[in-house]
Residue frames as a rotation matrix with the C-alpha (Angstrom) as fourth column:
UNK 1
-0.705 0.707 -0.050 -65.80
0.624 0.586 -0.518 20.80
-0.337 -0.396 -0.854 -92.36
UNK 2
-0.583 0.743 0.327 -69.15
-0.101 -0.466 0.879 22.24
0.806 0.480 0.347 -94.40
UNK 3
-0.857 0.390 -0.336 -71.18
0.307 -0.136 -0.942 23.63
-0.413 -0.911 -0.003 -91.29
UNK 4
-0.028 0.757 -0.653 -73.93
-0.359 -0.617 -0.701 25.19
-0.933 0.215 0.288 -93.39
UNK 5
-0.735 0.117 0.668 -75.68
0.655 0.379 0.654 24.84
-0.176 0.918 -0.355 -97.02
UNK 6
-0.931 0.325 -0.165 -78.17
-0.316 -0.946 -0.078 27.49
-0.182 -0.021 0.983 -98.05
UNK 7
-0.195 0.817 0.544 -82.18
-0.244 0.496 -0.833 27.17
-0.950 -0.295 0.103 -97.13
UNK 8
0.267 0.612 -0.744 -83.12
-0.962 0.214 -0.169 25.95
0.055 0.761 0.646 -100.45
UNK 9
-0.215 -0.420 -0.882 -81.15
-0.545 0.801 -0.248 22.88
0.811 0.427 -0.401 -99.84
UNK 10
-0.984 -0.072 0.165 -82.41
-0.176 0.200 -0.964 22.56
0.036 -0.977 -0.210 -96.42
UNK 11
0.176 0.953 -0.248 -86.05
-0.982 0.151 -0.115 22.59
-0.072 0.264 0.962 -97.78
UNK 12
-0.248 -0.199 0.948 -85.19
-0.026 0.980 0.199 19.60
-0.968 0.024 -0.249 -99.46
UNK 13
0.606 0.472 -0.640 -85.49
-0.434 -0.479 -0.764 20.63
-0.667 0.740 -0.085 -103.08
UNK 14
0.200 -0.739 0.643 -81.95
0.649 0.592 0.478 18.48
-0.734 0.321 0.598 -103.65
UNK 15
0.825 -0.506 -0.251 -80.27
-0.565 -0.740 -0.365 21.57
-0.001 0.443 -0.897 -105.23
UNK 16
0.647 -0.672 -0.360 -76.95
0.629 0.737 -0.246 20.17
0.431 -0.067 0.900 -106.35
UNK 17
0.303 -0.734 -0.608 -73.99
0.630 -0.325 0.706 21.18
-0.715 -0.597 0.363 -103.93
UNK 18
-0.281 -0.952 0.122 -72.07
0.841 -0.183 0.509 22.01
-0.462 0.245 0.852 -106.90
UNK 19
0.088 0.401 0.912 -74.52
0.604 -0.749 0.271 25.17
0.792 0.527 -0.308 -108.37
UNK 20
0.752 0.311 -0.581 -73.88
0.658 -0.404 0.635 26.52
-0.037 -0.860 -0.509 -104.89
UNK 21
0.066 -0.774 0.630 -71.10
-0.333 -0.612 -0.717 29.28
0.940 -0.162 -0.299 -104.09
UNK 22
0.468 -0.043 -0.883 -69.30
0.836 0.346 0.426 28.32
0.287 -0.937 0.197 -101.09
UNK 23
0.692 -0.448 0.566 -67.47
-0.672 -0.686 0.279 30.78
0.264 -0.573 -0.776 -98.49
UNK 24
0.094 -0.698 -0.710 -64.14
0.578 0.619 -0.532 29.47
0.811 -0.360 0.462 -96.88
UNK 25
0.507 -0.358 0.784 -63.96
-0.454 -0.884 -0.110 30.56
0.733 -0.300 -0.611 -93.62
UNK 26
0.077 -0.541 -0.837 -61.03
0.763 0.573 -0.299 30.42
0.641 -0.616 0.457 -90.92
UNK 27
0.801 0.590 -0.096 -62.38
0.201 -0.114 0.973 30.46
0.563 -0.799 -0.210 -87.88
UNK 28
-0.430 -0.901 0.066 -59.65
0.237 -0.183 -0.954 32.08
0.871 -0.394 0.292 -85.84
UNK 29
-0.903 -0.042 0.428 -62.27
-0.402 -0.272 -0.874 33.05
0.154 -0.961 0.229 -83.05
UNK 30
-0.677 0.719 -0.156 -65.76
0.731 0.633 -0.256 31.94
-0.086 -0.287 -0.954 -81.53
UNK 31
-0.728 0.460 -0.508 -66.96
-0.165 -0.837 -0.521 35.48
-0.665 -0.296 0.685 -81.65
UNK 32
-0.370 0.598 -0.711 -69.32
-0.928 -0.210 0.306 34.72
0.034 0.773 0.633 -84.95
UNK 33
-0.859 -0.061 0.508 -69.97
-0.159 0.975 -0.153 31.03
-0.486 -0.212 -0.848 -84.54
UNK 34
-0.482 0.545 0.686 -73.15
0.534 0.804 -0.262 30.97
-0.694 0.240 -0.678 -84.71
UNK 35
-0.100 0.070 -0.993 -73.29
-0.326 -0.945 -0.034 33.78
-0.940 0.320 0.117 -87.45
UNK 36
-0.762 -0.371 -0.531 -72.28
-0.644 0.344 0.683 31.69
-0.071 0.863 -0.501 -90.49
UNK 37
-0.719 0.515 0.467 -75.44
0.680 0.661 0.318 29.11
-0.145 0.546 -0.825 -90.94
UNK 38
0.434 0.829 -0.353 -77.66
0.398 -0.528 -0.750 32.45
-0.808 0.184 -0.559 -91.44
UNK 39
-0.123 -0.447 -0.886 -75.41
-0.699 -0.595 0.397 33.86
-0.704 0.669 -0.239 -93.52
UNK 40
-0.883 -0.126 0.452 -75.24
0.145 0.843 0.517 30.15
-0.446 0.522 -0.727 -95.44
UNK 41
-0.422 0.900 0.109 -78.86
0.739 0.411 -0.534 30.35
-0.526 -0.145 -0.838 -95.39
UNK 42
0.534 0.609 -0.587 -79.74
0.170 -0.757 -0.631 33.86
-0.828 0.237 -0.507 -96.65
UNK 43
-0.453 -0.576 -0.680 -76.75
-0.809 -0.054 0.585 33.39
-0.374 0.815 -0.442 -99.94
UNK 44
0.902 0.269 0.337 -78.15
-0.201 0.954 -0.222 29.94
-0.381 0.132 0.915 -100.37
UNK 45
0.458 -0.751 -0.476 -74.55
-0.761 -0.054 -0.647 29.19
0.460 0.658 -0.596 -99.98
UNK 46
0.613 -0.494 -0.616 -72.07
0.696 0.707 0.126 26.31
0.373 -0.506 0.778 -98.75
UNK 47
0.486 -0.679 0.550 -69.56
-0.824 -0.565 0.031 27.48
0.290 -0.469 -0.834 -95.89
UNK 48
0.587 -0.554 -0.591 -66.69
0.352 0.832 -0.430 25.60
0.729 0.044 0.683 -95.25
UNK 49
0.715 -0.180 0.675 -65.33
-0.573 -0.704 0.419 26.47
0.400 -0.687 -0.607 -92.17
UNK 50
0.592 -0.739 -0.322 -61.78
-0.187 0.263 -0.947 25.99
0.784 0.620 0.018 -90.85
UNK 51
0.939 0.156 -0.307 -60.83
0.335 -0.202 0.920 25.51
0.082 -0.967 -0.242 -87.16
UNK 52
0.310 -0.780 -0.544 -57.55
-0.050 -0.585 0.809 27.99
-0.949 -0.224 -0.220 -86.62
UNK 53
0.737 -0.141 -0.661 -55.17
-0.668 -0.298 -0.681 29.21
-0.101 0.944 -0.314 -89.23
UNK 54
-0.295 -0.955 -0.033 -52.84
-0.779 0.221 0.587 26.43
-0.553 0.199 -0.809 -89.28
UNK 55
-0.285 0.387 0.877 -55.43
0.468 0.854 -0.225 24.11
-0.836 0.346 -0.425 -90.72
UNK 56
0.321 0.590 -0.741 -56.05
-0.103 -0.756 -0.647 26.17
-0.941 0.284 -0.182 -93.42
UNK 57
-0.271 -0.408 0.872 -55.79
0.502 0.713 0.489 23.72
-0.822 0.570 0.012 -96.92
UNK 58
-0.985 -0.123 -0.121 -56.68
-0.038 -0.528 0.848 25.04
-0.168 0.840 0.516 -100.29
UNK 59
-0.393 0.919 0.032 -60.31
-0.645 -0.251 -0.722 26.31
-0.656 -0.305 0.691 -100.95
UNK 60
-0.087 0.543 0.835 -62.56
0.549 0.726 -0.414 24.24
-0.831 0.422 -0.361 -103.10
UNK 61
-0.601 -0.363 0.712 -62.75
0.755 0.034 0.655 25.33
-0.262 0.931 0.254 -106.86
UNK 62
0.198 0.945 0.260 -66.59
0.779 -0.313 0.544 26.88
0.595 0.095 -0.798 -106.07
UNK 63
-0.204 0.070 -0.976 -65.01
0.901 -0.377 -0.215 29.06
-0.383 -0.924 0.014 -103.30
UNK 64
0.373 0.029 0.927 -65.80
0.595 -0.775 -0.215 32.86
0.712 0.632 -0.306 -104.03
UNK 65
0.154 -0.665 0.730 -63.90
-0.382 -0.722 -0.577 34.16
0.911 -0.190 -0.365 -101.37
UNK 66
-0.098 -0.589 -0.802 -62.16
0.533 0.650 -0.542 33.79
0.841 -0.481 0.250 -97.90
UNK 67
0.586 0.683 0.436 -63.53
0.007 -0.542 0.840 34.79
0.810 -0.490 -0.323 -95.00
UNK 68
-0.524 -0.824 -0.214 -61.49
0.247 0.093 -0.965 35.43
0.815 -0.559 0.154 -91.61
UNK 69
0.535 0.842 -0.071 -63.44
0.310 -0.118 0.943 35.16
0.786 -0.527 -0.324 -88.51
UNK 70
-0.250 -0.802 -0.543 -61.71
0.770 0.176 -0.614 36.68
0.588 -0.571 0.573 -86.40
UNK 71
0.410 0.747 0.524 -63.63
0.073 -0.599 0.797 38.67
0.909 -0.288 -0.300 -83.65
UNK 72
0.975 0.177 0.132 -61.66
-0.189 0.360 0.914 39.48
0.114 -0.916 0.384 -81.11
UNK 73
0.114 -0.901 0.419 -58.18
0.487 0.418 0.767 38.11
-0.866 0.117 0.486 -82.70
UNK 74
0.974 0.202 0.100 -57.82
0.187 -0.476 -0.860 40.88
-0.126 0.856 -0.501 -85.12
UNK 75
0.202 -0.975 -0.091 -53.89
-0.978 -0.196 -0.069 40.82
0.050 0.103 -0.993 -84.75
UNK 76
-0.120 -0.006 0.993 -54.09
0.002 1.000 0.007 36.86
-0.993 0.003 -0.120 -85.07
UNK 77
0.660 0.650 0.376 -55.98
0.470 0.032 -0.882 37.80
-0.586 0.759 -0.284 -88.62
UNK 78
0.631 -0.720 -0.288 -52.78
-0.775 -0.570 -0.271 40.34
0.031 0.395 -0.918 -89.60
UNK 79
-0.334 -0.843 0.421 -50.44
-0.511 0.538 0.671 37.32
-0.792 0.009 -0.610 -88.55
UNK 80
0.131 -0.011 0.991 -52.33
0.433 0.900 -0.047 34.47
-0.892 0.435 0.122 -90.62
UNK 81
0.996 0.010 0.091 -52.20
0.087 -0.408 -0.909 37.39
0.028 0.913 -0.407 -94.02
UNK 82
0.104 -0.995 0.002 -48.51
-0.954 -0.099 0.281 37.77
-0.280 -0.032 -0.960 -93.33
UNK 83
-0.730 -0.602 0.323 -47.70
-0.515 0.796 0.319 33.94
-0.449 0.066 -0.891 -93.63
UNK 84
0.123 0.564 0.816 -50.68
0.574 0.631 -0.522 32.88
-0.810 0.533 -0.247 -96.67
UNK 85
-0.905 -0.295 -0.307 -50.53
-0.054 -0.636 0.770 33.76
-0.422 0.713 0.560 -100.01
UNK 86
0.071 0.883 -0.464 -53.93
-0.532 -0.360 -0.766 35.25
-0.844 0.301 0.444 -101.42
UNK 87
-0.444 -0.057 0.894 -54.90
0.699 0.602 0.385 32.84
-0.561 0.796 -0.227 -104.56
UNK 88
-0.955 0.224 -0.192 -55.81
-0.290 -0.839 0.461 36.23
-0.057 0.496 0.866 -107.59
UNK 89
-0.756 0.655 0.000 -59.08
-0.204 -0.236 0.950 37.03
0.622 0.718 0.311 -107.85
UNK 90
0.369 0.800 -0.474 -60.78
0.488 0.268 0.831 35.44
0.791 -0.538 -0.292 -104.79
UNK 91
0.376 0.320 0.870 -61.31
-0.435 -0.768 0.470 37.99
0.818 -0.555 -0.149 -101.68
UNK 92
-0.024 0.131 -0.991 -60.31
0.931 0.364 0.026 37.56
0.365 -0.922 -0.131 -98.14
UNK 93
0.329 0.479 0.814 -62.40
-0.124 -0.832 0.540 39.27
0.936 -0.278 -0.215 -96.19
UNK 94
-0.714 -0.435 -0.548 -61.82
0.334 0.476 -0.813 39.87
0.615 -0.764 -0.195 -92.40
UNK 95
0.347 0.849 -0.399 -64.59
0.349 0.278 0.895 39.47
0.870 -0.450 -0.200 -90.01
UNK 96
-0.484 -0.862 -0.154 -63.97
0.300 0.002 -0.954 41.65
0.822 -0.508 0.257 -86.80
UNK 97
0.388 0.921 -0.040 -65.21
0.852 -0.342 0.396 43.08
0.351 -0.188 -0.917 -83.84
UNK 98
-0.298 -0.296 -0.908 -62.84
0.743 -0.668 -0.026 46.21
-0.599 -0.683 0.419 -83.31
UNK 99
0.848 0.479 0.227 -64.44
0.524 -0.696 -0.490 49.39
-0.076 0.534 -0.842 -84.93
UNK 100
0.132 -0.794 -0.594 -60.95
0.251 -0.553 0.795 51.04
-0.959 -0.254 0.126 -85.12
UNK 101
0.959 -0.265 0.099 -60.13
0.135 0.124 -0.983 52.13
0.248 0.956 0.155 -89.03
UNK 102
0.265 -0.963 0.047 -56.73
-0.963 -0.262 0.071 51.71
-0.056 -0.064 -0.996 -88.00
UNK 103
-0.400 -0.096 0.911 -57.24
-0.317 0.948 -0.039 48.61
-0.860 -0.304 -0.410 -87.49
UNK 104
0.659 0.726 -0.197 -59.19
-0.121 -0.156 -0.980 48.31
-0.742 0.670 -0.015 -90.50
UNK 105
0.628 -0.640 -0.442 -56.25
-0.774 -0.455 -0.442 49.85
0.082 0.619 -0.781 -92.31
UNK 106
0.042 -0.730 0.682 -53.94
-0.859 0.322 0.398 47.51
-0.510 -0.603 -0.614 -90.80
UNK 107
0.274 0.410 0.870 -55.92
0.204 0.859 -0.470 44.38
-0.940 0.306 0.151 -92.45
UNK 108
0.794 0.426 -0.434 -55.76
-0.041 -0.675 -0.737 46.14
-0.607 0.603 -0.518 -95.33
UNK 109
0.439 -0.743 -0.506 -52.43
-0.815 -0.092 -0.571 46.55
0.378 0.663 -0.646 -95.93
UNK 110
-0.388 -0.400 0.830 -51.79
-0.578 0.807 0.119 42.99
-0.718 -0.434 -0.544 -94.82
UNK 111
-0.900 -0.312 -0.305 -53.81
-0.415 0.393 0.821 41.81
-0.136 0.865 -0.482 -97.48
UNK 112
-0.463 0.885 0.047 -57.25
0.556 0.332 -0.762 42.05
-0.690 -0.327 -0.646 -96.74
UNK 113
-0.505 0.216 0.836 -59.83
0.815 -0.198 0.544 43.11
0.283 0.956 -0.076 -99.59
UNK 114
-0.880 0.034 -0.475 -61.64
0.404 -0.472 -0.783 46.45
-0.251 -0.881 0.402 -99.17
């Protein structure tokens, strides 16, 4: 589901979709919710947003990277990198809210970009 579109297309300037960069994110928590249509807004990007990690289909061609929301469910975010395979070249970031760099680390070597 595309929750956001960046403010030039909200003006109404009728930017086409497809000159946008999108984000893919899977939404594994509620902690950021309402984080991602500013972010949409200040990239003048599309976000596609996923609801848990079992829904979690192949990004769109435009994606530039994968986002993990996962505030809160930062050992949810290690499980869904254990059991996806990273597509080369496009990021997945994880989106948290423990300050630990162990935790950090952890993402890391699960397959999180750094």
């Amino acid at each position: 589901m595309t929750i956001a579109i960046g403010r030039a297309d909200r003006a109404g300037q009728n930017l086409k979709r497809a000159t946008l960069s999108r984000l893919r994110v899977i939404v594994l928590s509620d902690a950021f919710k309402s984080f991602w249509n500013d972010l949409a807004a200040d990239l003048d990007a599309i976000i596609d947003a996923v609801e848990g990690p079992a829904d979690s289909t192949a990004p769109m061609p435009e994606t530039v990277a994968v986002i993990l929301a996962a505030g809160g469910a930062e050992a949810e975010a290690v499980r869904w990198l254990d059991s996806h395979t990273a597509i080369p070249g496009l990021p997945v970031l994880v989106v948290g809210t423990d300050p630990g760099r162990r935790t950090a680390m952890q993402l890391t070597a699960h397959g999180a970009s750094d």
